[in-house]
C-alpha positions in Angstrom: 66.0 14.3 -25.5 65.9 15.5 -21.9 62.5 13.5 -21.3 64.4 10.4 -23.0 66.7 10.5 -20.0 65.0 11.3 -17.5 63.3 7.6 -18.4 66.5 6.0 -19.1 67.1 7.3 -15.8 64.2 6.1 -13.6 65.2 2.5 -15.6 68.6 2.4 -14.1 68.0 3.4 -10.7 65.4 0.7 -11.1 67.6 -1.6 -11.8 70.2 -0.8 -9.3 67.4 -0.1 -6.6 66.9 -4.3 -7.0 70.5 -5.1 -7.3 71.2 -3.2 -4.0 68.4 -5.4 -2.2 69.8 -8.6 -3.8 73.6 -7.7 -2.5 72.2 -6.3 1.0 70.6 -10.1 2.0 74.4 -11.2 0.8 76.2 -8.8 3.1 74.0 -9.5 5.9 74.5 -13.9 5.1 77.7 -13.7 7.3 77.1 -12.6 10.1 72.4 -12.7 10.1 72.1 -15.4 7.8 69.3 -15.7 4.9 66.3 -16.8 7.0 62.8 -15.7 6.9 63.0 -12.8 9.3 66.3 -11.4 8.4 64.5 -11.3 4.9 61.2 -9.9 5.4 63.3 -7.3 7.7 65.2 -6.4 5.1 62.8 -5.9 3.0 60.6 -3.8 5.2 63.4 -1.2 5.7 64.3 -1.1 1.9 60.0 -0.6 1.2 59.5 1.9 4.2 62.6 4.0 2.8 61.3 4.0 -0.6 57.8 4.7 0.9 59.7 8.0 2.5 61.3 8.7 -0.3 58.3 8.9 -2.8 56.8 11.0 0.0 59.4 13.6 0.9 60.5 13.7 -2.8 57.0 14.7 -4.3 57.1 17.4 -1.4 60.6 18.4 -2.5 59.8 18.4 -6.3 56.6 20.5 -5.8 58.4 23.2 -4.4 61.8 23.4 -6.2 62.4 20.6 -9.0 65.1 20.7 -11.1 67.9 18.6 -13.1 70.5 19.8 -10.8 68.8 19.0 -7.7 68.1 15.3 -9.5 71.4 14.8 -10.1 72.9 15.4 -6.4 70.7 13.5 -5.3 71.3 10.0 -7.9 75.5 11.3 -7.1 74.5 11.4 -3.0 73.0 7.6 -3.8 75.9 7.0 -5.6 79.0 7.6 -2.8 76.6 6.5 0.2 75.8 2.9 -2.0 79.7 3.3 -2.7 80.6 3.9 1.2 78.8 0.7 1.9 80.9 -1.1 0.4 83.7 -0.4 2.7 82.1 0.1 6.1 79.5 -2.6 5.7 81.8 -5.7 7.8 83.1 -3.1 10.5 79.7 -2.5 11.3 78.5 -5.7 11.2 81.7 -6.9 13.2 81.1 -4.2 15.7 77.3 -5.2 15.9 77.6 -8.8 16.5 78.4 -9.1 19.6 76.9 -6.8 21.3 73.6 -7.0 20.3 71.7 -10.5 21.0 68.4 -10.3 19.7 68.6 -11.5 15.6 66.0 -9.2 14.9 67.0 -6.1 17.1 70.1 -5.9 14.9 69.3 -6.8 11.5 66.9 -4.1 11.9 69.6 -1.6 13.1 72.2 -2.7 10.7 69.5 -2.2 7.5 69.0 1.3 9.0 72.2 2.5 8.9 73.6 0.4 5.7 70.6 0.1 3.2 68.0 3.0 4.4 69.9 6.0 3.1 70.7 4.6 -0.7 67.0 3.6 -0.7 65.3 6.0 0.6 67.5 8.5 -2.1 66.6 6.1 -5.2 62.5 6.7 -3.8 63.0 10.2 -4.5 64.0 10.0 -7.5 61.2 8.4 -8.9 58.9 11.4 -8.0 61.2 14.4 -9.0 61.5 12.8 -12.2 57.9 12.8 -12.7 57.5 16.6 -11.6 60.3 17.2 -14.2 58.4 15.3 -16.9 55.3 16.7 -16.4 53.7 20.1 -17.4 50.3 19.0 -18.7 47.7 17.8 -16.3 45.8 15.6 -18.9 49.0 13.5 -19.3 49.5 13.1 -15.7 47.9 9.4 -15.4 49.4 8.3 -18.3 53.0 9.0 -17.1 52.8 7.5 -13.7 52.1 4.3 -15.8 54.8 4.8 -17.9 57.3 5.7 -14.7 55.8 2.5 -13.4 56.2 0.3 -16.4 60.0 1.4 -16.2 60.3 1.1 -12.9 59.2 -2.5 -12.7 60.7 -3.6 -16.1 64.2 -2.3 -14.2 63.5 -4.1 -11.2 63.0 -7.4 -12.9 65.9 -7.2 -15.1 68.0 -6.2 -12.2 66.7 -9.5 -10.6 68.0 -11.7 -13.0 71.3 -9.8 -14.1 72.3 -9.8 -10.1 71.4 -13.1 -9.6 72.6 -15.5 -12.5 75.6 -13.4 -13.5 77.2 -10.4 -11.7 76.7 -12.3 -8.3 78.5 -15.3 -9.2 81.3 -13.6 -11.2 81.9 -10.4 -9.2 81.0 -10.7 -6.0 78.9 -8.6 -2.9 81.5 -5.7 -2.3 82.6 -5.5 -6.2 78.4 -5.5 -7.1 78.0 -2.5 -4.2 81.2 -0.4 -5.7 79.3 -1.3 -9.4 76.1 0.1 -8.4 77.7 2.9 -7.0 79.8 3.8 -10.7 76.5 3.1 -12.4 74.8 5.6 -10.5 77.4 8.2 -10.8 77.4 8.1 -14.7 73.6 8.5 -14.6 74.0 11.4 -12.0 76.8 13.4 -14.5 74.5 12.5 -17.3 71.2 14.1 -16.1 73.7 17.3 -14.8 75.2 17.6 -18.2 71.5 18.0 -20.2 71.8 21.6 -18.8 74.5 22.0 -20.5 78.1 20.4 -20.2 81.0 22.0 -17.8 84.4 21.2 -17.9 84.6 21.7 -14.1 82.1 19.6 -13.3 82.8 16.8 -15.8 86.7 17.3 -14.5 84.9 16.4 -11.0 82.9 13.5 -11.9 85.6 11.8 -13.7 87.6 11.6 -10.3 85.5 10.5 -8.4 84.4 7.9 -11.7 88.1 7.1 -11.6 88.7 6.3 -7.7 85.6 4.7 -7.8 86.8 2.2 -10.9 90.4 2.2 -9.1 89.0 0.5 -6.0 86.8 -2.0 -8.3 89.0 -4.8 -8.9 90.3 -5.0 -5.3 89.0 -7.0 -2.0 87.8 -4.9 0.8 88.3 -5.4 4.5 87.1 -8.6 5.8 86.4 -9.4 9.6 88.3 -12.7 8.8 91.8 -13.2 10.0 92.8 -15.9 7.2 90.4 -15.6 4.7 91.4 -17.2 1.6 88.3 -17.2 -0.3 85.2 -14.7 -0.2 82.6 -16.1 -2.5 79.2 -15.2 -3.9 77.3 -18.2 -5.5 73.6 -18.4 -7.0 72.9 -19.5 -3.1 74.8 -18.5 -0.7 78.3 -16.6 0.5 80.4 -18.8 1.0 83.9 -18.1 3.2 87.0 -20.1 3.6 89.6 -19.4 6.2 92.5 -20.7 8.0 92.9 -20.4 11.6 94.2 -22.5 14.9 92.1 -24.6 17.2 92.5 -24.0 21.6 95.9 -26.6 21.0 97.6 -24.6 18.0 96.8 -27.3 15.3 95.7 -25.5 12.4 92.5 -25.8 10.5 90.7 -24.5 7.8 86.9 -23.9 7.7 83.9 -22.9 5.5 81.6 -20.7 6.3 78.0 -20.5 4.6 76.6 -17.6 5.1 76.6 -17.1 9.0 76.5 -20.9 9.3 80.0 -22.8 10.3 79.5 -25.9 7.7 82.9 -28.0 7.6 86.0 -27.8 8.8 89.6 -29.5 8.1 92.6 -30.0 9.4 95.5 -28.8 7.3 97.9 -31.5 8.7 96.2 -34.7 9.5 92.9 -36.3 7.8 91.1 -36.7 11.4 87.7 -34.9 11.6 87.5 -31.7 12.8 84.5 -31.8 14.9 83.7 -34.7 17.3 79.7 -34.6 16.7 80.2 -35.8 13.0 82.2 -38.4 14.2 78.6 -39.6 15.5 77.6 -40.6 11.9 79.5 -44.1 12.2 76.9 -45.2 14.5 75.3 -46.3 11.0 77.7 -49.4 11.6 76.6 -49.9 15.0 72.5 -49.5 14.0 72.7 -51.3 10.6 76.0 -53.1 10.3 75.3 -54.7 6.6 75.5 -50.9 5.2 76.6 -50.7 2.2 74.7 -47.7 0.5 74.8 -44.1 2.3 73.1 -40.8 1.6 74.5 -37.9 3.0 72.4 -34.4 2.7 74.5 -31.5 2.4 78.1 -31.0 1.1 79.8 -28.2 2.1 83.0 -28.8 2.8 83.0 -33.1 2.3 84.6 -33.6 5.7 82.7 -36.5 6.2 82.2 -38.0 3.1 86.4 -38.0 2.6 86.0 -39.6 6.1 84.0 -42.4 4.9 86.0 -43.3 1.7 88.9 -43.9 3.7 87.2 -45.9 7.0 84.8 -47.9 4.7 86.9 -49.5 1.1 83.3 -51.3 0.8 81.0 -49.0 1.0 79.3 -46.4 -1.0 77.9 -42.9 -0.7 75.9 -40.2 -2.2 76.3 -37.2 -1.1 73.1 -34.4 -2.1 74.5 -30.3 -2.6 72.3 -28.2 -3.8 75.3 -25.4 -4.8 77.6 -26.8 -7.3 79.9 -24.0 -6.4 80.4 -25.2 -3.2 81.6 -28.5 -4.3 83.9 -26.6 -6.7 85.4 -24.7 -3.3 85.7 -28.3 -1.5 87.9 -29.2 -4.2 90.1 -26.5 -4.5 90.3 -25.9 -0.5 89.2 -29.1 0.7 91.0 -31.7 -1.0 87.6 -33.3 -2.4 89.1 -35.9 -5.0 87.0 -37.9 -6.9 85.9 -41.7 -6.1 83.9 -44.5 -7.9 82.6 -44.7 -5.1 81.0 -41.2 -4.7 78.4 -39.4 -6.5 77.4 -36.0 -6.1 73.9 -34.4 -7.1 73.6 -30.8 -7.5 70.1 -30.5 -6.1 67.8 -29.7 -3.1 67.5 -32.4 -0.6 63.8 -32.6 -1.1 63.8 -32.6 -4.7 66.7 -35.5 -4.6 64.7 -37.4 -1.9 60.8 -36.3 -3.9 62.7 -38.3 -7.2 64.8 -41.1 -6.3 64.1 -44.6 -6.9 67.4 -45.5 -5.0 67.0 -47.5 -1.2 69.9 -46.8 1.5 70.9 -48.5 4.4 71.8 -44.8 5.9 70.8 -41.5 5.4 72.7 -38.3 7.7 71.9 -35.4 8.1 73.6 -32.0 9.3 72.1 -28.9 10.6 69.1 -30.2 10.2 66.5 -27.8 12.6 69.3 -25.3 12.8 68.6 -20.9 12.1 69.8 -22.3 8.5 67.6 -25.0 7.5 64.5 -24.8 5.2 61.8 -25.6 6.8 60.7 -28.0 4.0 64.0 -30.5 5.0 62.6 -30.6 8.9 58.7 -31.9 8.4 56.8 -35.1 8.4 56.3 -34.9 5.0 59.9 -35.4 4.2 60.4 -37.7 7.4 58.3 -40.0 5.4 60.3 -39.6 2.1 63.6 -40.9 3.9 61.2 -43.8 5.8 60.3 -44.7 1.9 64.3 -43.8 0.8 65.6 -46.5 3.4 66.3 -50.4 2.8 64.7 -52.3 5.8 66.5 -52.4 8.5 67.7 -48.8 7.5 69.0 -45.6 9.6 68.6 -41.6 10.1 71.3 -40.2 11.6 71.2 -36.1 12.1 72.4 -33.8 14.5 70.3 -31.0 16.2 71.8 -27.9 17.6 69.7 -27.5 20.5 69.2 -28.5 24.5 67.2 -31.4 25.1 65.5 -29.6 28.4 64.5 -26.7 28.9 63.1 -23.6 27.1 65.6 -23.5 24.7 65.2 -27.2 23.7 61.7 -26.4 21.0 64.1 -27.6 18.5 64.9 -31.2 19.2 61.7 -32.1 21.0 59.8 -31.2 17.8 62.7 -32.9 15.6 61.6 -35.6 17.8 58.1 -35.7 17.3 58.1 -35.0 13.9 60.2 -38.3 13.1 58.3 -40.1 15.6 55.2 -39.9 13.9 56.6 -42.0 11.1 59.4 -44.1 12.1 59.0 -46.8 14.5 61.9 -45.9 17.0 63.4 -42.6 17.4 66.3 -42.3 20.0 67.8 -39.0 21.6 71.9 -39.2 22.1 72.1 -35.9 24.5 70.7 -34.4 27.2 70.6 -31.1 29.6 69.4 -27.9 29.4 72.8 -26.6 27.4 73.2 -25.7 23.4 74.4 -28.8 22.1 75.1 -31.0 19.2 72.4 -33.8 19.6 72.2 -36.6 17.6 69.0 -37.9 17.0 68.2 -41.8 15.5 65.7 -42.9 13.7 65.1 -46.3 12.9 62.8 -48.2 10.2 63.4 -51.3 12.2 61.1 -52.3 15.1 63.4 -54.5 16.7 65.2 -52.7 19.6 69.1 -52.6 19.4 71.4 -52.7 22.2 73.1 -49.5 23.5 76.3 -50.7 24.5 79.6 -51.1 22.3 82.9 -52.6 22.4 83.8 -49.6 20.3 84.6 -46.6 22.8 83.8 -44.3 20.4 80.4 -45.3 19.4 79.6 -46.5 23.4 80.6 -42.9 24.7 77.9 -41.6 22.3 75.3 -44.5 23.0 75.4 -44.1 26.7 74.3 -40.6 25.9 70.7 -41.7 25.5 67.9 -39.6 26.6 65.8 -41.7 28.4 62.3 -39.8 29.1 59.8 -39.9 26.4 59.2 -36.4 24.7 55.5 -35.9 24.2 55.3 -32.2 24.7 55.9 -30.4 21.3 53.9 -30.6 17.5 54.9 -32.4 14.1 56.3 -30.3 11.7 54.5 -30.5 8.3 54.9 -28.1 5.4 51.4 -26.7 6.2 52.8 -25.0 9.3 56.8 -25.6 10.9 58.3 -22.8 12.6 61.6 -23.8 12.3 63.3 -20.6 12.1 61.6 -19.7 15.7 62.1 -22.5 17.4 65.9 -22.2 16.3 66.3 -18.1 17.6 68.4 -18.5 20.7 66.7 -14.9 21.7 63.7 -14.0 19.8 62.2 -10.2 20.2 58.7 -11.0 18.7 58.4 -14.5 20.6 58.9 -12.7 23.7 56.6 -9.9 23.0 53.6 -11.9 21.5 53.8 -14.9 24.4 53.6 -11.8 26.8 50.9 -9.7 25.2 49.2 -13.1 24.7 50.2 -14.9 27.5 50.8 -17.5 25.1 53.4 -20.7 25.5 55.0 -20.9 22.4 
């Protein structure tokens, strides 16, 4: 019996070991965001604490190992994982602007969130294999069987988190979860020496105020949050709040990315670089047939139901809970005119027989974008996607000089190699919004307007030719470097090197 859970044990601290990775990348999306190197840093701080953990634990369990001492520490795992859950967006809050380098503080916010739970779970593994073994001949054979649990815990962990207690429950609810989990395993283990009323009197507090705070919302670093959601993709905020003038707005947040915003009393768009899209009409006036990548919040699709009665357009989401949000918050109504496809851009763009006269883009080459949306490779898809005569129309956070302007001059370059005109609407050394235009058409269109609107973002064009940066391909784009406003490991490599990168 005790060696049947003292296994059933190592399973479920398996399992929560991989849920509490899985909701650490979610508390980070707000404020890091999911790229590569918020990831992998992650992920080095969760392996390096387990690596401690095995360590110091076998040297623990070799001098005193017992079910008592395995218990505290599954219960110290327990309130710490539990604790998270309440302090994790005050530190982050407190963190974010003070710190500038990405890297610098992700690392520091994994240390002090993620590397105690962790680095308790590690131990835990190699006390309960002191515990379980007393003959020396059986010694290989149980590491493979601690193994085999190990891993088969991690993996269903994976998927439970993932497909169902994410989408239904939530980060903070999944962190106070683990936490209850772990606290049941830690009074089980103490009670197969032997049950006390005293200390089952205790746990079942603590169980209790634990289960109490379960079903309620913990602190948020949003003033007028309306909507805190986990989908199989991303976190996803909503909020309310008042622009410089007082005119109230509501926005969506994905992850630590500002995607759409509304406002509450008028159906004007919120920010003036989307307004930029329209120059479809102005590059390719017969549009009739529009793609749009990326939903979020439909500001601009809603937008072009309204200004074009003619037209159509399809708009590509990959989250289909996101489109659910923009119609409860957003007002997204549907239209004959309208179709949405729950997909990745790439996939929609690898598949579709449909032409356009107009395919926009948002974000694209931003901290958030995969790099597979920002290479030649998919470049050529939307060249082949496009009815002759047809338009790109994306906007670029970046400069357009300078050393912080990698990202539009190899957005540039990379569209340039496949379309025969490519135009810059932007300039300066400044973060921006820059629009960039690419057109399947050779002839050469004129850059003036009797629209104000449109001229004002015509007689933005850059007028140098960019030659000095690489094309993107899905064999090698950098995107997530080029994007770092302040990059630690850029810096250190291009000065150990002497490298320009």
């Amino acid at each position: 019996m005790k060696k049947f859970i003292l296994s059933t044990a190592v399973f479920i601290c398996g399992v929560c070991l991989v849920m509490l990775h899985i909701a650490a990348s979610r508390v980070f999306a707000p404020f890091w965001g999911t790229s590569a190197q918020v990831s992998n840093i992650l992920s080095g701080v969760f392996l390096g604490s387990l690596a401690l953990g095995f360590f110091l634990g076998g040297k623990i369990a070799d001098k005193k190992a017992n079910l008592l001492g395995l218990s505290l520490i599954i219960f110290c795992a327990s309130f710490y994982t539990g604790l998270v859950a309440f302090i994790d967006v005050p530190i982050l809050s407190f963190l974010q602007p003070r710190i500038a380098d990405l890297q610098i503080k992700s690392f520091i916010s994994a240390l002090l969130l993620f590397t105690p739970p962790s680095f308790l779970l590690g131990t835990i593994f190699t006390f309960v294999f002191k515990l379980q073994n007393t003959e020396t001949s059986r010694t290989s054979s149980d590491i493979g069987k601690l193994l085999l649990l190990i891993i088969t815990g991690n993996i269903l962990g994976s998927f439970l988190t993932t497909f169902v207690l994410l989408p239904f429950i939530g980060t903070q609810k999944l962190l106070i979860l683990i936490s209850i989990i772990l606290l049941i395993i830690s009074f089980i283990v103490f009670s197969t020496n032997g049950f006390s009323k005293k200390v089952s009197g205790i746990f079942l507090v603590l169980f209790l105020a634990l289960a109490f705070c379960f079903p309620f919302d913990v602190c948020s670093s949003l003033n007028g949050k309306i909507a805190d959601v986990d989908t199989q993709y991303s976190r996803v905020w909503v909020y309310d709040i008042e622009d410089r003038n007082g005119k109230k707005m509501r926005k969506m947040q994905i992850n630590n990315e500002a995607s759409s915003a509304m406002f509450l009393d008028s159906n004007d768009l919120v920010d003036y670089y989307t307004k930029a899209y329209d120059l479809m009409e102005h590059f390719n006036k017969n549009f009739r047939k529009t793609l749009m990548i990326g939903g979020a919040g439909y500001s601009y699709p809603k937008y072009f139901l309204s200004k074009y009665p003619e037209a159509e357009i399809d708009v590509v989401e990959i989250d289909p809970q996101v489109t659910d949000l923009a119609k409860r918050y957003f007002n997204l109504q549907s239209d004959p005119r309208l179709s949405i496809y729950h997909e990745d851009g790439r996939t929609f763009l690898n598949n579709t027989a449909v032409k356009y006269d107009a395919i926009l883009g948002d974000g694209f080459m931003s901290s958030a974008t995969p790099f597979h949306l920002a290479t030649k490779e998919v470049a050529l898809k939307m060249y082949e996607s496009l009815n002759d005569g047809g338009v790109v129309i994306t906007n670029i956070i970046s400069a357009v000089e300078g050393s912080e302007s990698k990202v539009l001059r190899a957005a540039y370059m990379t569209f340039k190699s496949v379309f025969p005109q490519v135009y810059v609407l932007g300039g300066g050394t400044g973060i921006q919004n820059v629009i960039l235009v690419a057109l399947k058409s050779k002839e050469v269109p004129s850059f003036k307007s009797e629209n104000s609107l449109i001229d004002s973002y015509l007689q933005k064009k850059y007028p140098h030719e960019i030659s000095d940066s690489i094309v993107l391909t899905d064999d090698y784009a950098p995107v997530e470097y080029y994007s770092m406003r302040s990059n630690l490991t850029i810096r250190l490599v291009s000065k150990l090197f002497r490298l320009k990168v």
